[in-house]
C-alpha positions as CSV (number, residue, x, y, z in Angstrom):
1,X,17.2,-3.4,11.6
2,X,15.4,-0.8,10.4
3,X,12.5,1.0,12.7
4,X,10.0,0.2,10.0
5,X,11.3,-3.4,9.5
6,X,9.3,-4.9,12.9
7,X,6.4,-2.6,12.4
8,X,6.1,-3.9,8.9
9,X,6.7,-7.7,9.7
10,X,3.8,-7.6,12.2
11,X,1.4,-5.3,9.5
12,X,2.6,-8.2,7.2
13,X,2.0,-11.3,9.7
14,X,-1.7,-9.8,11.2
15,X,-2.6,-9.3,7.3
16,X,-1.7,-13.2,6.4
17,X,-3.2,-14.3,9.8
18,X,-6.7,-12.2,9.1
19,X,-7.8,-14.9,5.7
20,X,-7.6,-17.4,8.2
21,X,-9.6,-16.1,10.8
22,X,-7.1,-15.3,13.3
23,X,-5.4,-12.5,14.7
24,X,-2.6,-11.3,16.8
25,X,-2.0,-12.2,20.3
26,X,-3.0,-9.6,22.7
27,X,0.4,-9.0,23.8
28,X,2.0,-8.2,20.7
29,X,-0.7,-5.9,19.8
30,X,0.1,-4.1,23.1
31,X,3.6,-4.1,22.6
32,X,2.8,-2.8,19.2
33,X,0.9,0.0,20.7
34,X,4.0,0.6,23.2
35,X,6.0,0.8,20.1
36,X,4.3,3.0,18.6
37,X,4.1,5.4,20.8
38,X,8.0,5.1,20.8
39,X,7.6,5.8,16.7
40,X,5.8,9.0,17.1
41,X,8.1,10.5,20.2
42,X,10.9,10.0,17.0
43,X,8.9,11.9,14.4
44,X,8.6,14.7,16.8
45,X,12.4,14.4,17.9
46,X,13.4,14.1,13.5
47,X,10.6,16.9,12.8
48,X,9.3,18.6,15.9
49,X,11.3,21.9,14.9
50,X,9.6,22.4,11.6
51,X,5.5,22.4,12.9
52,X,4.3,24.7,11.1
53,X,2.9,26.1,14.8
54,X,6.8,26.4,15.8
55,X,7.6,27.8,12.5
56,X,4.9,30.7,12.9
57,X,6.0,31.5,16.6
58,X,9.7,31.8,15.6
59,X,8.6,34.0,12.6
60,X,6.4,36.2,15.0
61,X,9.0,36.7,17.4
62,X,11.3,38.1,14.6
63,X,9.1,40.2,13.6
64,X,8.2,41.6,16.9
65,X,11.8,41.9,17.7
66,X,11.6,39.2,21.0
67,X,14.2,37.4,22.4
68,X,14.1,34.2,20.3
69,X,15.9,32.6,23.6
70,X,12.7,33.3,25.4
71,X,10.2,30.9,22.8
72,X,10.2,27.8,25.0
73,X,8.2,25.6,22.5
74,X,11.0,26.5,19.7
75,X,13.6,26.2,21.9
76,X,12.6,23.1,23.2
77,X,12.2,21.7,19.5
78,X,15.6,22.5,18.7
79,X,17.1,20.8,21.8
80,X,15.1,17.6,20.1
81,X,16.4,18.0,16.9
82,X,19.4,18.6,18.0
83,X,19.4,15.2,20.8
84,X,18.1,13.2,17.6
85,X,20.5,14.1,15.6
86,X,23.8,14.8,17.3
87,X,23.5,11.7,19.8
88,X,22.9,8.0,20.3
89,X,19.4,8.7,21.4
90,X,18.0,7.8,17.9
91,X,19.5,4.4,17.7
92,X,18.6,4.1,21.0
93,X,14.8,4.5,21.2
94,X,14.9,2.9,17.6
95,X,16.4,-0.1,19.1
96,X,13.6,-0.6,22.2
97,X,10.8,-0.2,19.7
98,X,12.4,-2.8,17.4
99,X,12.7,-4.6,21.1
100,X,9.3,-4.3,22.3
101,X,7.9,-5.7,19.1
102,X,10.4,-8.8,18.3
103,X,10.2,-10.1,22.2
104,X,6.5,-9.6,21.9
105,X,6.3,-12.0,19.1
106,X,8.6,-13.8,19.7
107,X,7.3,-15.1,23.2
108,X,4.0,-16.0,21.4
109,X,4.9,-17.3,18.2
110,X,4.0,-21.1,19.6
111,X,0.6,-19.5,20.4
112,X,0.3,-18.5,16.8
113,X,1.6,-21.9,15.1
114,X,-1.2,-23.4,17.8
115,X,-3.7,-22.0,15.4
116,X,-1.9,-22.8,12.5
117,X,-1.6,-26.3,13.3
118,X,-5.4,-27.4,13.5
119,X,-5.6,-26.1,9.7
120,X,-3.3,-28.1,8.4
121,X,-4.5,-31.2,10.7
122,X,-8.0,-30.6,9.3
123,X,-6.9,-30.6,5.5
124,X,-4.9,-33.8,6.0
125,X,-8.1,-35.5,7.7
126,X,-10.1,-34.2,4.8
127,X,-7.7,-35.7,2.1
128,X,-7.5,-39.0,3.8
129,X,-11.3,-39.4,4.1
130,X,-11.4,-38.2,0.2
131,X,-8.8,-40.7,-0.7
132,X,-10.3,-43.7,0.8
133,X,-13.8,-42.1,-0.8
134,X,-13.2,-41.4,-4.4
135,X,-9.8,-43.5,-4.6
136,X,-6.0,-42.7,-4.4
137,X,-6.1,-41.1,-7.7
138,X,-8.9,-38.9,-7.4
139,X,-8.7,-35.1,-8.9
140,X,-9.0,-33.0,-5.3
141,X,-8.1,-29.9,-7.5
142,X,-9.9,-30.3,-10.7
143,X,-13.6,-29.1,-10.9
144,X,-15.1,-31.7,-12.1
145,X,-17.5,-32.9,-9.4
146,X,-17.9,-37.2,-8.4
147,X,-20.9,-39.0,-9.0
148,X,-23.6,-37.8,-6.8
149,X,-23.4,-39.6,-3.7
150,X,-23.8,-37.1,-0.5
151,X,-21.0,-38.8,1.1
152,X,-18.6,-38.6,-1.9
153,X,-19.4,-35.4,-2.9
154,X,-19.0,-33.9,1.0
155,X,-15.4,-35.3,1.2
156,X,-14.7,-34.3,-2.0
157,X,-15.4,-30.6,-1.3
158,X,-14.1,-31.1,1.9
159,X,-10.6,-32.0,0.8
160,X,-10.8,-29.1,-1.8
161,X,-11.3,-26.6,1.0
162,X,-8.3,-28.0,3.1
163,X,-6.3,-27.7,0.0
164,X,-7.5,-23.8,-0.6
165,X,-6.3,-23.2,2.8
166,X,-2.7,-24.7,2.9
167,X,-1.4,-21.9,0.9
168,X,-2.7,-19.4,3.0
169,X,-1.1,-21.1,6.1
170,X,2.2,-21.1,4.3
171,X,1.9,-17.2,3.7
172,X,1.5,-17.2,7.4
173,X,4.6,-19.3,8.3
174,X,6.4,-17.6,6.6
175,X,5.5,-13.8,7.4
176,X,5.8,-15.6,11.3
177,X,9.4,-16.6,10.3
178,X,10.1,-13.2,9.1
179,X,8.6,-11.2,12.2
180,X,10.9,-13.7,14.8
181,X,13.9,-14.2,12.7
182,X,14.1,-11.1,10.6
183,X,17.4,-11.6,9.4
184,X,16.9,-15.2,8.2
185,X,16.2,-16.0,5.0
186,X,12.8,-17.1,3.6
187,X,14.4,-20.5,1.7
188,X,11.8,-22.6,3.4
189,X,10.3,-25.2,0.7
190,X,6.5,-25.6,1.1
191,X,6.6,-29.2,0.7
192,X,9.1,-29.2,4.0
193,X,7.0,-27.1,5.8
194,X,3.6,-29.0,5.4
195,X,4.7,-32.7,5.4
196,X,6.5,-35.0,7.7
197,X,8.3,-38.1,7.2
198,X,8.7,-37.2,3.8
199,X,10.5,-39.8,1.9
200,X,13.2,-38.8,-0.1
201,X,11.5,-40.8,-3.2
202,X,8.1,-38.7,-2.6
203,X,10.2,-35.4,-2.0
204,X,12.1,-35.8,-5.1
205,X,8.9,-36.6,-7.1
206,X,7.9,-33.0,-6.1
207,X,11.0,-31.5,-6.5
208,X,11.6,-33.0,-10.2
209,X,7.9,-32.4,-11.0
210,X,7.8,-29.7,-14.2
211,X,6.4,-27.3,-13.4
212,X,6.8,-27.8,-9.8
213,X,3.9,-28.7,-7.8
214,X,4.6,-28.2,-4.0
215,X,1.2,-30.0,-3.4
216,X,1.8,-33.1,-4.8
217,X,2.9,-34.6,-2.0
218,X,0.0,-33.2,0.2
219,X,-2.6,-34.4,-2.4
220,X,-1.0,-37.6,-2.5
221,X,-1.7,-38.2,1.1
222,X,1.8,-38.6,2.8
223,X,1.5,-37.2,6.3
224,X,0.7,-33.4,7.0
225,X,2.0,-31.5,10.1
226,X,3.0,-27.8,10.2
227,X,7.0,-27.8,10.8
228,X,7.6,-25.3,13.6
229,X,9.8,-22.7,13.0
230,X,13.1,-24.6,13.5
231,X,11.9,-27.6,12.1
232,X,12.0,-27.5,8.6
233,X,16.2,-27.5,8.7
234,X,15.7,-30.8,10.5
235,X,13.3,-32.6,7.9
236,X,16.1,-31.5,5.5
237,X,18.7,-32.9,7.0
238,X,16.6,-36.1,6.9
239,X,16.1,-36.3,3.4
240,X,19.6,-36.0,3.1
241,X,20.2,-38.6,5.3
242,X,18.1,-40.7,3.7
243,X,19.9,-39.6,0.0
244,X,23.3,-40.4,1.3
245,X,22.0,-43.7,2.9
246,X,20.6,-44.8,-0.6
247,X,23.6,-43.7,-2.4
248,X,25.7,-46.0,0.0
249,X,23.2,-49.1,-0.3
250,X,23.4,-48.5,-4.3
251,X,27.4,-48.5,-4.1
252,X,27.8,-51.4,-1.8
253,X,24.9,-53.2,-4.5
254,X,27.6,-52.1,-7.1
255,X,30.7,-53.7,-5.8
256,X,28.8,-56.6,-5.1
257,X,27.8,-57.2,-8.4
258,X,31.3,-56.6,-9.8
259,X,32.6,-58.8,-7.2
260,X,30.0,-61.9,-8.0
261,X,30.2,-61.2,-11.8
262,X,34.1,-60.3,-12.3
């Protein structure tokens, strides 16, 4: 991993966490700071013997006739350059920057989906109390506004800005996912990530949809909750269950048939 690679997954994760009004825990920004200052002791290591101040010394010396031996700043660049290059010190401090940041947010990635997790409660309450307003069928994404009741009206727009906000959270999941598990891919399905107890009747309708729509399920009113970030593997796992149980039940309904009608 890359030194850039953490720096860049928490620049990525504070960016997707700032739409929603929150920001990163004070620990990983201090960590961050730690980090950087890690980052710039390497730029000087990589570059410290080209300054254009250690340039114009060396030059001066030269010129003067002086015992280049004598120039402690350029000598003392070279030794840097020469320790960043020529040893394992580059891995090295690049590894305990990549450290301090990936422990940093790793230890507070529950703090994070804490904040996450009210969003996404909020839009499903705001759906539901739509719903059982304007109907099971009624448009939360169109803009064509219900008849003007206050109260319809204020759930509809209500479930509307839950719905805005879902894909914002899913931006942040997964720019969370990336900053702890940097190496794993980002596969996560939206669906899997917002709803729970999914069945696998209302997670194929979404998956068969064309084009697909990741929301239907959501705007259908099945149950949200924010997976954490091991949790989506397991609501896979049971859909398939669910798949293969069907499957069985429709093979056992087929040998029954063939047994009563042959």
């Amino acid at each position: 991993m890359s030194i850039t690679t953490t720096k860049a997954s928490l620049t990525n994760l504070a960016g997707a966490l700032r739409p929603l009004g929150i920001t990163l825990p004070d620990p990983v920004i201090e960590a961050d700071r730690q980090a950087e200052a890690i980052d710039q002791e390497i730029s000087l290591l990589r570059d410290g013997h080209t300054a254009p101040e250690i340039l114009a010394s060396v030059v001066d010396d030269i010129v003067n006739g002086r015992d280049l031996s004598k120039n402690r700043g350029a000598v003392d660049a070279l030794v840097r350059h020469s320790l960043f290059h020529n040893s394992g010190l580059a891995p090295a401090l690049v590894a305990r920057a990549d450290k301090l940041r990936l422990d940093a947010i790793t230890a507070a990635a529950d703090d994070v989906m804490a904040q996450l997790r009210p969003i996404v409660d909020d839009a499903g309450i705001a759906i539901a109390e739509a719903r059982k307003r304007l109907g099971p069928n009624a448009d939360l994404t169109g803009t064509s506004v219900p008849p003007s009741d206050v109260g319809r009206v204020t759930a509809w727009a209500r479930a509307r800005e839950g719905l805005a906000r879902l894909p914002q959270v899913i931006t942040a999941w997964h720019a969370l996912n990336r900053a702890v598990h940097p190496d794993a891919p980002s596969t996560a399905e939206r669906v899997l990530i917002l709803c729970d107890r999914l069945t696998v009747e209302e997670y194929e309708e979404v998956t068969h949809s064309n084009p697909r729509d990741d929301y239907l399920a959501v705007r259908r009113g099945s149950h949200l909750r924010l997976a954490g970030l091991g949790e989506v593997r397991a609501r896979q796992r049971r859909i398939q269950d669910q798949r293969a149980k069907r499957q069985q039940r429709h093979e056992r309904e087929q040998r029954a048939y063939i047994k009563q009608h042959y």
